[in-house]
C-alpha positions in Angstrom: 305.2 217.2 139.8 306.6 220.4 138.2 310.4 221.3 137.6 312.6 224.0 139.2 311.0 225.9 136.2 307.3 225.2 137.6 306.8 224.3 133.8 308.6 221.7 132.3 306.6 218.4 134.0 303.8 220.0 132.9 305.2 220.1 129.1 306.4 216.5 129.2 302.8 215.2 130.8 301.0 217.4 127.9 303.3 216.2 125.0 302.9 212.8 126.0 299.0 213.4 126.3 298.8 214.8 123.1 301.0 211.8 121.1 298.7 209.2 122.8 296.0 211.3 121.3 297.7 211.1 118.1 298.1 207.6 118.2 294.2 206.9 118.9 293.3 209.5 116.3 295.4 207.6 114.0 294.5 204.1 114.8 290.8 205.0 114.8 290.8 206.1 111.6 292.3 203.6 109.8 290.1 200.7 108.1 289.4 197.7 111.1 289.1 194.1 110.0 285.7 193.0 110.6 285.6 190.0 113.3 286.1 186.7 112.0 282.8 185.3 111.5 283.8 181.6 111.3 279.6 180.1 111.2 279.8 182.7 107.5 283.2 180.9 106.4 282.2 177.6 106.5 278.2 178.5 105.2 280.2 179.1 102.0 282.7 176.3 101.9 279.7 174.0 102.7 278.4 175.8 99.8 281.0 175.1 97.5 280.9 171.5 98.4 277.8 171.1 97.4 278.1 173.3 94.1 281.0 172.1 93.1 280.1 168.4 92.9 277.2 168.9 91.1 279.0 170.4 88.5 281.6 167.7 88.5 279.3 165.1 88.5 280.2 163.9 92.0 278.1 161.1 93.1 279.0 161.7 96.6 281.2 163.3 99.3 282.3 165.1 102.3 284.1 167.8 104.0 285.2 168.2 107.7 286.9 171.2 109.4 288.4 170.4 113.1 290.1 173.1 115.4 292.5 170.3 118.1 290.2 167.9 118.9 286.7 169.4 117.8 285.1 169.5 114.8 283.7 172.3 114.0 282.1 171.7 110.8 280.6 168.7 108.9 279.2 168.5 105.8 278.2 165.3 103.3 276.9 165.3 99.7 275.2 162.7 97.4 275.0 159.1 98.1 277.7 156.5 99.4 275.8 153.8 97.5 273.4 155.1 94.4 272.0 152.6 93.6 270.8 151.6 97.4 269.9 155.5 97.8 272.6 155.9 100.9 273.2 159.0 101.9 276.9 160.0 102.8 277.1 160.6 106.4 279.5 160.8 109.5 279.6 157.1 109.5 280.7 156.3 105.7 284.1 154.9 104.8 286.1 156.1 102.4 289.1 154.8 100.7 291.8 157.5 101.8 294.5 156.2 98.9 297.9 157.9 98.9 297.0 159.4 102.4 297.6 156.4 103.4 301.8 157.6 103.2 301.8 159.9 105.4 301.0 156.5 108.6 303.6 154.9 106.5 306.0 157.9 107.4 305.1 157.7 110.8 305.5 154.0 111.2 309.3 154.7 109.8 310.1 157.1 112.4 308.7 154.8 115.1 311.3 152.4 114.4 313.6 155.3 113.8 313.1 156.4 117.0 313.0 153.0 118.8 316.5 152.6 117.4 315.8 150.1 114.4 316.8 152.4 111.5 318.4 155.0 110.4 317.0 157.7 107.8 319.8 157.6 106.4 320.9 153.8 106.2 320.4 152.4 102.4 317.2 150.5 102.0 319.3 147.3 100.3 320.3 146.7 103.8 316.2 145.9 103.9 315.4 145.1 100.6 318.4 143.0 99.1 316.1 142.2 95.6 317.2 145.9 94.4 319.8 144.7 93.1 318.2 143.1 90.0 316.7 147.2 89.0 319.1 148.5 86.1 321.4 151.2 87.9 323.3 152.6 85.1 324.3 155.5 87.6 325.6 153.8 90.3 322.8 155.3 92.6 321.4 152.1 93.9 323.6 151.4 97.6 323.4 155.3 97.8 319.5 155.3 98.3 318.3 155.8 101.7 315.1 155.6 103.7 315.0 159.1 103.6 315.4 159.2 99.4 312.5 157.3 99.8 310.3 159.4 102.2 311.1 162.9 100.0 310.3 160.6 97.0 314.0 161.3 95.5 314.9 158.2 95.6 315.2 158.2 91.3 312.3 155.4 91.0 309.1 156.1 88.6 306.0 157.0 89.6 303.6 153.9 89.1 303.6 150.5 90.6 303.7 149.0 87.0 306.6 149.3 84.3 303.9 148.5 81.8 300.2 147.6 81.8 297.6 147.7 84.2 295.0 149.1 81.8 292.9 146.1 80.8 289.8 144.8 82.8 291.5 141.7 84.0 294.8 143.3 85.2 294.9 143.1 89.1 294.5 146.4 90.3 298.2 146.7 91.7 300.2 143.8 92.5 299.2 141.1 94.9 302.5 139.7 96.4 305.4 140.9 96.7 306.8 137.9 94.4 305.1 139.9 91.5 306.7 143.1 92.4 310.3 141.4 92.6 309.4 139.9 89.1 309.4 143.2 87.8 312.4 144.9 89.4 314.6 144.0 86.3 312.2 146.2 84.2 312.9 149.0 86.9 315.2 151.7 86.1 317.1 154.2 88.6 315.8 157.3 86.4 318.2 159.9 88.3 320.8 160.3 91.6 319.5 160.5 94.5 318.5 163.4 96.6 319.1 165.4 93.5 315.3 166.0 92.7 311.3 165.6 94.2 309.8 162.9 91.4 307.0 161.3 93.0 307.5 157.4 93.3 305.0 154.9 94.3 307.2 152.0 94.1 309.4 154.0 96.6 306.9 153.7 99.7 306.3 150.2 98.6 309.6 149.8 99.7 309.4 151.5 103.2 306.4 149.1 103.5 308.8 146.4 102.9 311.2 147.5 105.3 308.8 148.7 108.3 307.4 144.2 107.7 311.5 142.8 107.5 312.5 144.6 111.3 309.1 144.5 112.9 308.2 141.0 111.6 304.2 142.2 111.5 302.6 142.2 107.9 302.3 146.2 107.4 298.4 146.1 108.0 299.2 144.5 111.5 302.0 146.4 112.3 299.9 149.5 111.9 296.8 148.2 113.2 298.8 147.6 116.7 301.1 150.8 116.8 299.2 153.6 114.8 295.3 152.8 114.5 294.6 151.4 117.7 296.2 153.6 119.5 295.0 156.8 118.2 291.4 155.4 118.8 290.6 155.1 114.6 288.3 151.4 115.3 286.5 152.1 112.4 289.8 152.1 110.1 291.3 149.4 108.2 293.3 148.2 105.3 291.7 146.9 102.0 288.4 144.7 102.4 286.1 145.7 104.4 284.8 143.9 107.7 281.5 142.5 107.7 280.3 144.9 110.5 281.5 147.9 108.4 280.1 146.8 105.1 276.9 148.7 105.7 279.2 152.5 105.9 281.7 151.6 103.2 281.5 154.0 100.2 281.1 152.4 96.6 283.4 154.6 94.3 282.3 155.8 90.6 284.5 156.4 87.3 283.4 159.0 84.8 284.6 158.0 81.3 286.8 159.8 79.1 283.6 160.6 76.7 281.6 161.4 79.7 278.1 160.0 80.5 277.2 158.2 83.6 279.2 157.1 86.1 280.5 153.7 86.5 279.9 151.8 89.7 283.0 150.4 90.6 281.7 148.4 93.7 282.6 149.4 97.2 286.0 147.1 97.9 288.9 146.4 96.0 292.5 145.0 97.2 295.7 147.1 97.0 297.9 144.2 97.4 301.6 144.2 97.8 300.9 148.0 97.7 299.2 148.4 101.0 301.9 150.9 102.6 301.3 153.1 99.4 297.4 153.3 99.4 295.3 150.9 101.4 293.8 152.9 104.1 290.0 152.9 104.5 288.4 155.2 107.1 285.3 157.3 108.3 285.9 161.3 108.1 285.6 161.3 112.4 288.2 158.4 112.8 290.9 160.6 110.0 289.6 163.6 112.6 291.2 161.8 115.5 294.5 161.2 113.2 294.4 165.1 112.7 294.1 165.9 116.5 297.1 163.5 117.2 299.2 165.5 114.0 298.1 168.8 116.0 299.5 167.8 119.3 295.6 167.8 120.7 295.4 164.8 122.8 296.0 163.6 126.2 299.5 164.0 127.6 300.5 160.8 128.3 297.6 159.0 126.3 298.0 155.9 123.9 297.6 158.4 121.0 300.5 160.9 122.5 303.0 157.7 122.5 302.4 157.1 118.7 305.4 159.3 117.9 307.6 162.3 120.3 306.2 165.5 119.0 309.6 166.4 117.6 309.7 163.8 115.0 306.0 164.4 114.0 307.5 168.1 113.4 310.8 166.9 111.7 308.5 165.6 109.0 307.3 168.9 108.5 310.8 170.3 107.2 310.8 171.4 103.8 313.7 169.0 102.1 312.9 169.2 98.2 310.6 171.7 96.0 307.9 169.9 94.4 307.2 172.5 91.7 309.0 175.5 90.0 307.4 177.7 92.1 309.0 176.8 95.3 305.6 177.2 97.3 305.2 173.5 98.4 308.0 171.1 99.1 308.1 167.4 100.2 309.1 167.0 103.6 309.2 163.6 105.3 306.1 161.3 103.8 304.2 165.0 103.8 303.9 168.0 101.4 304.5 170.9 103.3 303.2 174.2 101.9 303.4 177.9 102.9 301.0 180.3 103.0 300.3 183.6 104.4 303.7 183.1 106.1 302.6 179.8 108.3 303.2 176.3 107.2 300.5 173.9 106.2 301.2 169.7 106.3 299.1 167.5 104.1 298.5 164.9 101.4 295.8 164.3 98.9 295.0 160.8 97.1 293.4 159.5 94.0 293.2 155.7 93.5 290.0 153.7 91.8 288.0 156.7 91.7 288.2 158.1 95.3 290.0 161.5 95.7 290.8 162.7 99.1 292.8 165.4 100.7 293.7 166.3 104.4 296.0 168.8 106.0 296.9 170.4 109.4 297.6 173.9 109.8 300.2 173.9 113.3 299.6 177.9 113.7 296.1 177.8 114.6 295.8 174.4 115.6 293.7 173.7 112.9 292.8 171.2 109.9 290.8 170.3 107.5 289.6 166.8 105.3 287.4 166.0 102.3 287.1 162.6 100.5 284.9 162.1 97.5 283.8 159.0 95.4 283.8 160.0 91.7 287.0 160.3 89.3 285.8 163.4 88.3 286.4 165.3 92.0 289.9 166.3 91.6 289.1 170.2 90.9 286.5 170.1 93.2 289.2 169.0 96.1 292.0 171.4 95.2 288.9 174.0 95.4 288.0 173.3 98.8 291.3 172.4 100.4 292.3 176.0 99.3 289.1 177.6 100.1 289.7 175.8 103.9 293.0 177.0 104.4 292.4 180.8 103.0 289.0 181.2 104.4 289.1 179.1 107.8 292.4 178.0 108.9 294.8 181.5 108.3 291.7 184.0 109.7 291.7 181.6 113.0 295.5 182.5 113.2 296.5 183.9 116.6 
C-alpha cells in the first residue's frame, strides 16, 4: 500500500528491508559458538579421570555425569579391591563420608516440615547435655538447628578435643556416652550465626535430635524416610551386609613419606557419628539421590514425597560465605556455589581414605559425582568436579 504521496509506504517497506539486512549482515558475521558437542566433553573428563589418578596414585575410582534421571556418562578406574584384582564398576560401594550431611539436612526439614521442629528452636531443647560445654560467651541457649545446618553454630571442627591419632583409637566415637564424656572439654569458640566454621560435632548433634523426636536410631530413621523411598537398596550405614560385601570398595592411605598405599580393609564403623559421615553407596543408587535433588522423578512417587520441592530449594539459599572470596556459601546442610551466573548445590567428603564429591546444577537439570578410594585423591576431585561443571553442566545450560 502506497501513501497519498504514492511514495512513502514504499520508503518505510524498503527502510525496514534494508535494517533486517543489516541485522543478518551483522549477525552473520560475527564469530558463532560451535555446537555443544557433549560425547567430546566428557571423552576428556573421562580422560582426566583416568590421568589424574595415576598421577596421584589413586588405587581406584569413578566418575558419573546424569542429566534428571539419565546418566549420561560413566566412567571407573583401578581396582575396588587390589589385592583381589577387582575392578571398579557400576556396582562398587563407596563410602560417601561427609556427603552423608547433606540426607541429614534433609531428614531435619522432614520433621520441619511435619511440624516437629523449628529451624530456629535451640538444640538444648533436644540435647539437654550441652550444658556441661564451657560457654564463656553466653552463646549456648542461642544455638539453633539452623546454627547447626550453616555450621555457625561456634563448635570446632573434629569429633575429638584431643587424640584419635594412634592405631588403637576408635575411629570416631562409638556411643553417644563417649561423646557426652567429652562435652566438658568442648568450648563455644564464637556467637552464633556470626561466621561459617565448619563443625562436625555440630551435625552430630542434628543426628541427635532427628533420633530424640522420631524415636528411630538415625540409620533406621533414614533407612524408612530417605533411602527406601528414593529407591537407593543398595545404600547403607557403616558395615556392610553380607550380600553387598562382594561390591564394597576397600579404601587405601598414602603415607606422609609416600610409598605404597596402605590397605585399610573395606569396612569400618562411624559410630555415634553416623549423621556426620556414615553413608555407603553405589555411584547409580547416589544417581537416583541426584534425580530426586533435581526435581526428576515421578509426580506423586515415593521419592517426590521425601521432601516439598520448596524446602529442597530453601536449602539452596546462600546464608554464610565460606571463604574470602564470597564465591561459595553454606546454605542449609549444602555449599552452594555460583558460577557463570547459575547456582551449583553440592558437598564433597574425605574420611579413612575415601574422597567423594557430588553436586546438582538446577539450571540445566544436571549433576555430576565422583568417589575415589585413596588419601591421595583430593586434587584429583576438585579437578574433575570443576572440569564437570565448566565443561558439561554450564554449556548444557538452556
Amino acid at each position: 500500500m502506497r501513501n497519498g504521496d504514492g511514495s512513502g509506504g514504499l520508503r518505510v517497506y524498503d527502510e525496514r528491508m534494508f535494517a533486517s539486512l543489516a541485522l543478518f549482515l551483522v549477525a552473520s558475521s560475527a564469530p558463532q559458538q560451535p555446537p555443544f558437542d557433549f560425547d567430546a566433553a566428557w571423552a576428556n573428563a573421562a580422560k582426566a579421570l583416568h590421568t589424574g589418578c595415576e598421577a596421584a596414585g589413586v588405587v581406584g575410582g569413578s566418575l558419573m555425569f546424569v542429566h534428571g534421571d539419565k546418566v549420561l556418562g560413566f566412567e571407573a578406574h583401578g581396582f575396588a579391591d587390589r589385592d583381589g584384582k577387582r575392578a571398579v564398576d557400576r556396582d562398587t560401594i563407596f563410602h560417601w563420608a561427609s556427603c552423608t550431611k547433606t540426607f541429614t539436612g534433609i531428614a531435619v526439614m522432614q520433621l520441619r516440615d511435619r511440624g516437629k521442629l523449628r529451624l530456629d528452636q535451640p538444640i538444648f531443647d533436644f540435647v539437654p547435655e550441652l550444658r556441661a560445654v564451657h560457654d564463656p560467651l553466653g552463646q549456648l541457649k542461642k544455638i539453633t538447628l539452623q546454627h547447626l545446618m550453616t555450621h555457625s553454630a561456634g563448635f570446632r571442627s573434629p569429633t575429638w578435643p584431643w587424640g584419635g591419632d594412634k592405631p588403637w583409637h576408635p575411629h570416631e566415637p562409638t556411643e553417644w556416652s563417649q561423646l557426652v564424656a567429652m562435652m566438658p572439654y568442648t568450648e563455644i569458640e564464637f556467637a552464633a550465626g556470626s561466621k561459617f566454621s565448619y563443625s562436625n560435632p555440630g551435625i552430630v548433634f542434628l543426628g541427635r535430635a532427628i533420633e530424640q523426636l522420631s524415636g528411630d536410631d538415625y540409620e533406621v530413621y533414614m533407612e524408612k524416610n530417605v533411602l527406601r523411598p528414593l529407591g537407593m537398596s543398595r545404600s547403607y550405614f557403616d558395615l556392610t551386609p553380607y550380600h553387598l560385601q562382594r561390591h564394597r570398595s576397600h579404601s587405601y592411605e598414602v603415607g606422609k613419606a609416600g610409598g605404597a598405599a596402605e590397605d585399610l580393609g573395606p569396612d569400618f564403623d562411624t559410630g555415634i557419628t553416623v549423621s556426620n559421615g556414615g553413608l555407603n553407596a553405589p555411584l547409580g543408587d547416589m544417581a537416583r539421590y541426584l534425580a530426586f535433588l533435581l526435581a526428576a522423578v515421578p509426580p506423586g512417587s515415593d521419592a517426590a514425597n521425601v521432601l516439598a520441592r520448596e524446602s529442597i530449594e530453601s536449602m539452596w539459599q546462600p546464608v554464610l560465605p565460606m571463604s574470602a572470596n564470597a564465591k561459595d556459601h553454606i546454605g542449609l546442610c549444602f555449599f552452594v556455589q555460583d558460577r557463570g551466573g547459575t547456582r551449583f548445590a553440592s558437598h564433597t567428603g574425605g574420611q579413612r581414605a575415601f574422597v567423594t564429591f557430588f553436586y546438582v546444577h538446577p539450571a540445566s537439570g544436571t549433576g555430576a559425582l565422583g568417589a575415589f578410594n585413596t588419601s591421595t585423591a583430593g586434587p584429583v576431585m576438585t579437578q574433575l568436579r570443576t572440569l564437570c561443571m565448566e565443561t558439561l553442566s554450564l554449556p548444557m545450560k538452556p
